[in-house]
ChimeraX commands (.cxc) that place a marker at each C-alpha (Angstrom):
marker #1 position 74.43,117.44,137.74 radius 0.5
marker #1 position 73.16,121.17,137.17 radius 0.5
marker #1 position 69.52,121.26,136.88 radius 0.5
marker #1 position 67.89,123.28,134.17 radius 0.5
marker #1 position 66.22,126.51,135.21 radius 0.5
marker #1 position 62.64,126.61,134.04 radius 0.5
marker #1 position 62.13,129.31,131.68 radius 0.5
marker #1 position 59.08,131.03,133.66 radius 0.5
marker #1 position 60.66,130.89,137.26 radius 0.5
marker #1 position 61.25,134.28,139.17 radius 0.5
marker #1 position 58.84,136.08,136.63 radius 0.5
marker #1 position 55.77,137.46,137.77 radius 0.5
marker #1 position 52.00,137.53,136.65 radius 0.5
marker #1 position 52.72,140.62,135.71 radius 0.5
marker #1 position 55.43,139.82,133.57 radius 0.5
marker #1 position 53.50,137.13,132.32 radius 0.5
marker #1 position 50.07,139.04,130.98 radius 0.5
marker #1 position 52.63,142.08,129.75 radius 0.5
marker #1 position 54.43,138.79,127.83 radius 0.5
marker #1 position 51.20,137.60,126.52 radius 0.5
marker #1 position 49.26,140.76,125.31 radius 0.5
marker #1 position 46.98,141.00,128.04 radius 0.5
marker #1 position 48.10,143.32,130.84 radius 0.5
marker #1 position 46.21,146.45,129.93 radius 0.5
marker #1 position 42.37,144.15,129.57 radius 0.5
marker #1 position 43.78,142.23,133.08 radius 0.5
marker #1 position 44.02,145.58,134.50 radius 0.5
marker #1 position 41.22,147.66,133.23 radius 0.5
marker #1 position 39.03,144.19,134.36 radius 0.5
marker #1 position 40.96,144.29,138.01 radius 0.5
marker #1 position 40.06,147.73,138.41 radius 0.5
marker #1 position 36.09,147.52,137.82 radius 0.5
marker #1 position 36.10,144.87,140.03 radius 0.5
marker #1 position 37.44,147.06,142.85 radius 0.5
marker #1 position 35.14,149.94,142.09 radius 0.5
marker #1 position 32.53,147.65,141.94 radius 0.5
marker #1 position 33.02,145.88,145.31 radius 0.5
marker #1 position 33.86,148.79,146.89 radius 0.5
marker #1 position 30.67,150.46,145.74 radius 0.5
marker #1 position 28.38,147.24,147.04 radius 0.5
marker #1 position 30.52,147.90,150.36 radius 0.5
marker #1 position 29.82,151.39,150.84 radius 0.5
marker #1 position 25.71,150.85,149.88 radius 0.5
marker #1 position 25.73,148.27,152.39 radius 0.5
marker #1 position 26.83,150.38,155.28 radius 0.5
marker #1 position 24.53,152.84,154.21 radius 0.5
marker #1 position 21.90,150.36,154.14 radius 0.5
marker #1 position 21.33,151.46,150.61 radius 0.5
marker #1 position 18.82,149.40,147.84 radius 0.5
marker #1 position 20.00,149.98,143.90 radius 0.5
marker #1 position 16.70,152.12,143.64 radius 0.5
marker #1 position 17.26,154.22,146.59 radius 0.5
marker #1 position 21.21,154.19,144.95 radius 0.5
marker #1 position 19.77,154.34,141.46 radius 0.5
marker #1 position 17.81,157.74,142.79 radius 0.5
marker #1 position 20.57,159.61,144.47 radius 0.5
marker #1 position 22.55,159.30,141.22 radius 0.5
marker #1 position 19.64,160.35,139.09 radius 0.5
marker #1 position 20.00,157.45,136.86 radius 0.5
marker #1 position 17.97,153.91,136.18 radius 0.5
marker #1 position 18.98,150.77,138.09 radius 0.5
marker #1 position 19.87,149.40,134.83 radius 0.5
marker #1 position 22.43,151.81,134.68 radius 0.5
marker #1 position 23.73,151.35,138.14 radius 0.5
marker #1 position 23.45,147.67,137.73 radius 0.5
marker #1 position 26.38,148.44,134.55 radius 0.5
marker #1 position 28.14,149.95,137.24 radius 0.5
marker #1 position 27.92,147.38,139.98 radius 0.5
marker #1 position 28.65,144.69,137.10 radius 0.5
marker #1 position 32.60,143.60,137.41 radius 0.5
marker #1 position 32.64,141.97,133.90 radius 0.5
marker #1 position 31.19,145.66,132.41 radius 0.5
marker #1 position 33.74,147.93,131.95 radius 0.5
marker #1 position 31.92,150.44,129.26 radius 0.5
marker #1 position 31.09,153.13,132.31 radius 0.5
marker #1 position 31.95,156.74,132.14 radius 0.5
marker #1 position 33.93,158.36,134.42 radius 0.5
marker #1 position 30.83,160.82,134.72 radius 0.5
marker #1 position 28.34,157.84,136.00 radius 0.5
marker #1 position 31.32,156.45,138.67 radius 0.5
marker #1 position 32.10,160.10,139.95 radius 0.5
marker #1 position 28.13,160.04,140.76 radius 0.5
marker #1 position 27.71,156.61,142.32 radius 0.5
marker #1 position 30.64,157.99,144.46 radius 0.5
marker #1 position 29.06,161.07,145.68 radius 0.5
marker #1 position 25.88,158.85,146.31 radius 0.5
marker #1 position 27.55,156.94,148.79 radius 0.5
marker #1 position 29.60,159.72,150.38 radius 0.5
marker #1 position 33.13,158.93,148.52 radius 0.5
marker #1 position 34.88,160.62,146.35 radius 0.5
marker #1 position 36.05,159.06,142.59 radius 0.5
marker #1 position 40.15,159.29,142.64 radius 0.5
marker #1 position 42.30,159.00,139.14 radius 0.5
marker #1 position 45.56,159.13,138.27 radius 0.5
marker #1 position 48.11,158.13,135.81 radius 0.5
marker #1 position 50.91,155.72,136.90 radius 0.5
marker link #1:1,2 radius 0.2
marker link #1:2,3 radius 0.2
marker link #1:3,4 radius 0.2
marker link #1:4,5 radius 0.2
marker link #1:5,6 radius 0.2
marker link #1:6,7 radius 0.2
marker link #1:7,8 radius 0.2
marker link #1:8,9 radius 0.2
marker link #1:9,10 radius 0.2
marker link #1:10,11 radius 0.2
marker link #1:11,12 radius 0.2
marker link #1:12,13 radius 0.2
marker link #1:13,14 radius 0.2
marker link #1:14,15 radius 0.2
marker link #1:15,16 radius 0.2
marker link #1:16,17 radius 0.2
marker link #1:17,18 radius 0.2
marker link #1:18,19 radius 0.2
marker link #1:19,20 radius 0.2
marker link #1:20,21 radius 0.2
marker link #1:21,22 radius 0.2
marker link #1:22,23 radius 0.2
marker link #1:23,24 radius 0.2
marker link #1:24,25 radius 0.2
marker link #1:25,26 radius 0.2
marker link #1:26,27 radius 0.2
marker link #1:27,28 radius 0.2
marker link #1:28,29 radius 0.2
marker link #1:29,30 radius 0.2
marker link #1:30,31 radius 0.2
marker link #1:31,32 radius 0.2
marker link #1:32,33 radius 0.2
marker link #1:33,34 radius 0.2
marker link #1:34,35 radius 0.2
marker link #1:35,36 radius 0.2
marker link #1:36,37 radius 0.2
marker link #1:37,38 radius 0.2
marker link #1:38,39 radius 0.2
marker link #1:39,40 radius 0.2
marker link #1:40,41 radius 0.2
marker link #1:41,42 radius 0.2
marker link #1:42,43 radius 0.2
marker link #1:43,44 radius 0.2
marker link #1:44,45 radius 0.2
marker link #1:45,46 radius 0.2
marker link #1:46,47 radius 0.2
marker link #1:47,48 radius 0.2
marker link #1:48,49 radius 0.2
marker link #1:49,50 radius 0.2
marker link #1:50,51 radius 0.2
marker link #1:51,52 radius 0.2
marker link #1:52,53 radius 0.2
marker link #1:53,54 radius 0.2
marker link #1:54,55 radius 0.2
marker link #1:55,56 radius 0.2
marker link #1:56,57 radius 0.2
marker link #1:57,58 radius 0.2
marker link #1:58,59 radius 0.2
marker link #1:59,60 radius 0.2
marker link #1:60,61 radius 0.2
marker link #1:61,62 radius 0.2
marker link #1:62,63 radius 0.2
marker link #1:63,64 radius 0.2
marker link #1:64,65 radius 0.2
marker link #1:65,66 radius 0.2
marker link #1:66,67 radius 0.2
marker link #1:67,68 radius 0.2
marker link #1:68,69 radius 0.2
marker link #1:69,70 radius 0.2
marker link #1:70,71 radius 0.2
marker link #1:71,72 radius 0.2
marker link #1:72,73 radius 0.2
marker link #1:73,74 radius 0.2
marker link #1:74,75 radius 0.2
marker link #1:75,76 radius 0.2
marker link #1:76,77 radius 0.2
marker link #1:77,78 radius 0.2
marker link #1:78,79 radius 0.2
marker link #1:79,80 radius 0.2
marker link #1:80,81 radius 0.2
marker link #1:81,82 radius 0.2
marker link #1:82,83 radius 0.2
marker link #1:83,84 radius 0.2
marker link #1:84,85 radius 0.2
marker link #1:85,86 radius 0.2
marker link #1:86,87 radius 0.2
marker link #1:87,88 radius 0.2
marker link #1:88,89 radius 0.2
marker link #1:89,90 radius 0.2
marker link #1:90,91 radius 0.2
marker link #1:91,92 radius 0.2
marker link #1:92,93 radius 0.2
marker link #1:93,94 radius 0.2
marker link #1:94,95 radius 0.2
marker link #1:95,96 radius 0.2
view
């Protein structure tokens, strides 16, 4: 008896949100999250608060707390590329 192959095996999640319509909002959610984390990181080893962060990027902790929110992703490129250089990084782009 051959057994029927179930229509979803071998595809991907991926393949899945591209199937469904949501690949680009999965993405564009995926990637604030790592900004955001890696931002929290990066305060933390510099033993940073959000005002003393909030300060160094000239901005209100309102504004930083946008940034450090995962579920926010209406932040300019402007406001990351400063959060970066107040933590010592650098803000990297590129199009895949």
């Amino acid at each position: 008896m051959k057994k029927k192959k179930h229509p979803n095996a071998g595809s991907t999640l991926e393949d899945f949100l591209k199937e469904d319509g949501n690949y680009e909002a999965a993405t564009l959610i995926a990637v604030k999250r790592v900004i955001a984390w890696q931002l929290e990181k990066a305060m933390a080893e510099r033993d940073l608060s959000k005002t003393e962060m909030a300060a160094l990027m000239e901005t209100s902790r309102r504004q930083l707390s946008r940034v450090l929110n995962p579920e926010d992703g209406n932040v300019t490129l402007d406001t990351l590329q400063r959060a970066a250089k107040a933590v010592g990084r650098t803000l990297r782009l590129e199009l895949a």
